[in-house]
C-alpha positions as CSV (number, residue, x, y, z in Angstrom):
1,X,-5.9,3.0,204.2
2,X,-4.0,4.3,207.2
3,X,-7.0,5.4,208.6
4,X,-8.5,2.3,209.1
5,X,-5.4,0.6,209.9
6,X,-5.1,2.9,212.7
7,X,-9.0,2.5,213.5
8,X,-8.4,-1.1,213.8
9,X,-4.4,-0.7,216.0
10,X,-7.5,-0.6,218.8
11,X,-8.1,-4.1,219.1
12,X,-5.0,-4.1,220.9
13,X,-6.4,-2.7,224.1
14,X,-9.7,-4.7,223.7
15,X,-7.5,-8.1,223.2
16,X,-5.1,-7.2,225.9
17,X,-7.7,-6.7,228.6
18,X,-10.2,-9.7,227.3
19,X,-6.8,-12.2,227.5
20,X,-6.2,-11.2,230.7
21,X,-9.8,-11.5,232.2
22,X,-10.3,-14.8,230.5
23,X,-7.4,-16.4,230.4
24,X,-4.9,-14.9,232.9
25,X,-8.3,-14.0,235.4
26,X,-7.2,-10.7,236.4
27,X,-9.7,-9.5,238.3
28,X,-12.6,-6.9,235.8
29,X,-15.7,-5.3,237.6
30,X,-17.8,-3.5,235.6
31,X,-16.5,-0.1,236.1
32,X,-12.7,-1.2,234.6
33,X,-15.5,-2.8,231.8
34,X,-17.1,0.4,231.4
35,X,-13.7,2.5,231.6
36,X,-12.3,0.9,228.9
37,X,-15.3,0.9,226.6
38,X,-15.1,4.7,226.8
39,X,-11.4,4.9,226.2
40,X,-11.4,2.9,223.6
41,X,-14.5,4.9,222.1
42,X,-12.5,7.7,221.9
43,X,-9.9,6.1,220.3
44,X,-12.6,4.3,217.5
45,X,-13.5,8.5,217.2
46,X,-10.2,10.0,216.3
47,X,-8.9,7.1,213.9
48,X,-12.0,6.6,212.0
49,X,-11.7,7.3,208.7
50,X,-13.2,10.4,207.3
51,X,-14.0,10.8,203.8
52,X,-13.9,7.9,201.4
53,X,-11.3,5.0,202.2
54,X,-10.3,2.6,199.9
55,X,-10.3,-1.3,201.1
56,X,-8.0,-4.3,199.5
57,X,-10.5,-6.4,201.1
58,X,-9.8,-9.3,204.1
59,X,-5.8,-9.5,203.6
60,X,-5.6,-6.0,205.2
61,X,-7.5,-6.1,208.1
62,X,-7.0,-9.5,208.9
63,X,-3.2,-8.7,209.0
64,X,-3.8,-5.9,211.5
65,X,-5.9,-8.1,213.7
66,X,-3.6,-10.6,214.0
67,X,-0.4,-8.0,214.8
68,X,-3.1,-6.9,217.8
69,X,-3.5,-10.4,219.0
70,X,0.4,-11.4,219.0
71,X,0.3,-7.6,221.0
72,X,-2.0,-8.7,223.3
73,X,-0.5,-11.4,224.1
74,X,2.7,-10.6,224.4
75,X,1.7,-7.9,226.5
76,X,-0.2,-10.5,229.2
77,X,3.7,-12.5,229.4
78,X,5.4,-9.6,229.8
79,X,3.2,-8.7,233.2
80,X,4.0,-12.4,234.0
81,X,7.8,-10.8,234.5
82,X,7.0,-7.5,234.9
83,X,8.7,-7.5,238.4
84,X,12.3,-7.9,236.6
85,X,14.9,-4.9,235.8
86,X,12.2,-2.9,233.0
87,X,15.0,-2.0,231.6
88,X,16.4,-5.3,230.9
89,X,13.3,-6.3,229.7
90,X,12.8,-3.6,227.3
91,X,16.3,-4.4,225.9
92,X,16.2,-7.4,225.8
93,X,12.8,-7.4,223.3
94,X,14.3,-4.7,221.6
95,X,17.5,-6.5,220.6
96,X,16.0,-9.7,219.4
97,X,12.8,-7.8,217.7
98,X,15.4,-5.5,216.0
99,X,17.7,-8.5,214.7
100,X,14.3,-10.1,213.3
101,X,13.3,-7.2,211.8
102,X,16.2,-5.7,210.0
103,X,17.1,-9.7,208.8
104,X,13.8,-10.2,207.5
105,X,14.5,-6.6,205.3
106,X,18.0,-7.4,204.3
107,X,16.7,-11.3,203.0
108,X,13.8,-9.1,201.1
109,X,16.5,-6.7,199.6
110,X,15.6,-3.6,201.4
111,X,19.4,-0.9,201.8
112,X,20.4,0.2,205.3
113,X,19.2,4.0,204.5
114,X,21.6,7.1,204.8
115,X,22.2,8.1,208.2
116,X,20.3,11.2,207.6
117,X,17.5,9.4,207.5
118,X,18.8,6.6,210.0
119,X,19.2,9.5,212.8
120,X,16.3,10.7,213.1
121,X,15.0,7.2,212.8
122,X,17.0,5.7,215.7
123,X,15.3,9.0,218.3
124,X,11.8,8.3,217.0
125,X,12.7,4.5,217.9
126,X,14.8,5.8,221.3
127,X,11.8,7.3,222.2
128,X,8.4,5.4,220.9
129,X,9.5,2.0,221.5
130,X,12.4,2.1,223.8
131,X,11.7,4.5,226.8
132,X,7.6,4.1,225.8
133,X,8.4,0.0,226.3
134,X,10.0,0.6,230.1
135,X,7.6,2.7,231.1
136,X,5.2,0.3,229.7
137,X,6.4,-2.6,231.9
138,X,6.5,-0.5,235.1
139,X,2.5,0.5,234.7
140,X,2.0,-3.5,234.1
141,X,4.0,-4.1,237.6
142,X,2.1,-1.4,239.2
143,X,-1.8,-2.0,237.5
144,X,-2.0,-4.9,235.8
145,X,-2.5,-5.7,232.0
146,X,-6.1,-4.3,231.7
147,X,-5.8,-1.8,232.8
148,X,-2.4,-0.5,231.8
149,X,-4.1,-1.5,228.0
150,X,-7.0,1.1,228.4
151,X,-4.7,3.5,229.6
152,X,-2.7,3.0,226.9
153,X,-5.2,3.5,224.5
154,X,-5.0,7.4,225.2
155,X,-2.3,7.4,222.5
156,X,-4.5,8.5,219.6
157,X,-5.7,11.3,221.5
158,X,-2.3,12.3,222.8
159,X,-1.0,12.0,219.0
160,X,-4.4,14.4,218.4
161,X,-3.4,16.8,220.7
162,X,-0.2,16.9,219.5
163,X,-0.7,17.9,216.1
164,X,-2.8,20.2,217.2
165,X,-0.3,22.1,219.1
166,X,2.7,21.7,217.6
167,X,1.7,20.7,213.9
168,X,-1.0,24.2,213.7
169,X,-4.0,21.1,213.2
170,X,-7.7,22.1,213.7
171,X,-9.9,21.2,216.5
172,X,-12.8,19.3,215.4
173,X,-15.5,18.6,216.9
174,X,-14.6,14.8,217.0
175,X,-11.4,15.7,218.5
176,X,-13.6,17.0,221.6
177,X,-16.2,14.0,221.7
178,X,-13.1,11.6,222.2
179,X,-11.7,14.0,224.6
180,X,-14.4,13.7,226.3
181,X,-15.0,10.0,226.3
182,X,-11.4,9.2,226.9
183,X,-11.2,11.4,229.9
184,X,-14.5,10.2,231.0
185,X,-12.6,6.5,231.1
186,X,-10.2,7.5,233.2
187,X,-11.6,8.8,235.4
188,X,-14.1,6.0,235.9
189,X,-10.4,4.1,236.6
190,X,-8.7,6.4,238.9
191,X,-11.6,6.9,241.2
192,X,-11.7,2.5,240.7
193,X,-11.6,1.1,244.2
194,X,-11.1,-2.6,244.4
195,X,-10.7,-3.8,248.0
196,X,-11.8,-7.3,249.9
197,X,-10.0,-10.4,252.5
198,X,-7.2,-11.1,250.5
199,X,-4.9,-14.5,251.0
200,X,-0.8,-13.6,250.2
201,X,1.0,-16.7,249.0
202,X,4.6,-17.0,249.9
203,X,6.7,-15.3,246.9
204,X,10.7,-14.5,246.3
205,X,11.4,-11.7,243.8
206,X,13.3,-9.0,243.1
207,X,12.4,-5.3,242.2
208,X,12.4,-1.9,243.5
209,X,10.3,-1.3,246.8
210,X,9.9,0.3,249.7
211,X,9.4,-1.4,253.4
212,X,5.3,-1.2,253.6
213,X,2.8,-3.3,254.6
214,X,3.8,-6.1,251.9
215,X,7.7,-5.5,252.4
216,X,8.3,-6.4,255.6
217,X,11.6,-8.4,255.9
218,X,14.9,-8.4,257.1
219,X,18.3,-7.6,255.0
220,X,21.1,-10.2,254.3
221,X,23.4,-6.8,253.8
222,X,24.1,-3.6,255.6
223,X,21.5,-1.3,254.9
224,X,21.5,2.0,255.2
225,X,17.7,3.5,255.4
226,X,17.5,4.1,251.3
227,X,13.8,3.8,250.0
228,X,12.9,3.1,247.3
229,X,15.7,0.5,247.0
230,X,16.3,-2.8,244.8
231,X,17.0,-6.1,245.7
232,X,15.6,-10.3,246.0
233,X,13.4,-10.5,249.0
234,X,10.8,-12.8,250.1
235,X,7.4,-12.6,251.1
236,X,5.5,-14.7,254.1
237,X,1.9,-15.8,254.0
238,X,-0.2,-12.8,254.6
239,X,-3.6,-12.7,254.8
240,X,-5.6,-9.3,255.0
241,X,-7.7,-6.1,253.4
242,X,-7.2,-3.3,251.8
243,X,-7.8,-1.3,248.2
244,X,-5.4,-2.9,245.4
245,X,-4.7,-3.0,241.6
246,X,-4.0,-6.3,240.2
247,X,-0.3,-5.5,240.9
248,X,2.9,-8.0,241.1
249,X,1.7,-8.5,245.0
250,X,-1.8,-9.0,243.8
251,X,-2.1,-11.7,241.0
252,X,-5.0,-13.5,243.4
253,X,-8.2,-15.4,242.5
254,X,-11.7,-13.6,243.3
């Protein structure tokens, strides 16, 4: 059912963030841990299914667990670029995921639809996948893939609250309990702070910065006192300590 289909789209967070622990080693202490258990709590909360759901057995669930794992993957590569243009990014995986997907549909027989239907379509798209995708590269440049994951798993109570105050829903007492638990996660994150003696490792890049403590360097152009402002710059060896996310400048062992 689409309930449990949606109950399981969860294991997309939970995949994302073990990935990156294990494999990637982005740095988890037990409060990120216990942050993301609530938020994805919440999440388990609002899609579980209510009532009786019908089940086709494995081939359904396996298919949804395996979309979450390709997900979770390719969300730990795309922190691995994350410093590029977002945009460019975005497009980029939108273009060639596009061209699979509408190839696949025409080989299977499926109609472009009528553009009354294709509008609307195309602005759902425009706005879930496309600016929802740059934005979604941005928070993996700024936090990491962890955590940008948990906070990402907010959606189904965002899509909640939604319905609720556009769509006329009812509140329901589940609705609340995964408020609660979801905001209860983030705040375990924001108030998160990660600091120790940190070793910088010489790095070139590009992206858009401004001239603190980790962007000190000097300009093969005439600049005229813009921040924030784009462009390749390298980074010396740096050794020091402060608070940090596992951002771009902060992809360090522990």
């Amino acid at each position: 059912s689409g309930a449990t289909a949606s109950l399981m789209l969860n294991l997309e967070s939970v995949l994302t963030a073990v990935l990156a622990w294990l494999v990637f080693k982005e740095n988890a202490d037990r409060r990120i841990v216990a942050g993301m258990l609530a938020i994805v709590a919440g999440g388990l909360l609002l899609a579980w299914p209510q009532g009786s759901a019908q089940t086709l057995g494995w081939i359904g669930p396996l298919a949804v667990a395996l979309a979450c794992a390709c997900w979770a993957v390719d969300n730990n590569l795309t922190r691995k670029v994350s410093a590029s243009d977002a945009l460019f990014i975005a497009g980029i995986k939108g273009l060639i995921a596009g061209l699979v997907n509408c190839s696949l549909a025409l080989l299977l027989g499926a109609k472009l639809p009528q553009f009354n239907v294709l509008g609307p379509t195309l602005i759902v798209g425009f706005l879930g996948y496309g600016i929802s995708l740059v934005l979604f590269v941005l928070a993996l440049r700024g936090l990491g893939t962890a955590r940008t994951g948990a906070y990402f798993s907010t959606a189904p109570f965002l899509g909640a609250a939604i319905a609720i105050l556009l769509l006329g829903e009812p509140v329901t007492l589940t609705f609340w309990a995964a408020a609660l638990l979801m905001g209860l996660g983030v705040w375990i994150h924001l108030t998160e702070s990660h600091g120790h003696d940190h070793q910088h490792e010489a790095l070139q890049h590009g992206h858009r910065h401004v001239h603190d403590e980790h962007h000190q360097h000097e300009h093969p152009f005439e600049w005229d006192g813009t921040e924030p402002h784009s462009h390749e710059h390298e980074h010396t060896p740096m050794r020091h300590s402060h608070p940090h996310f596992p951002d771009i400048h902060h992809r360090h062992r522990h």
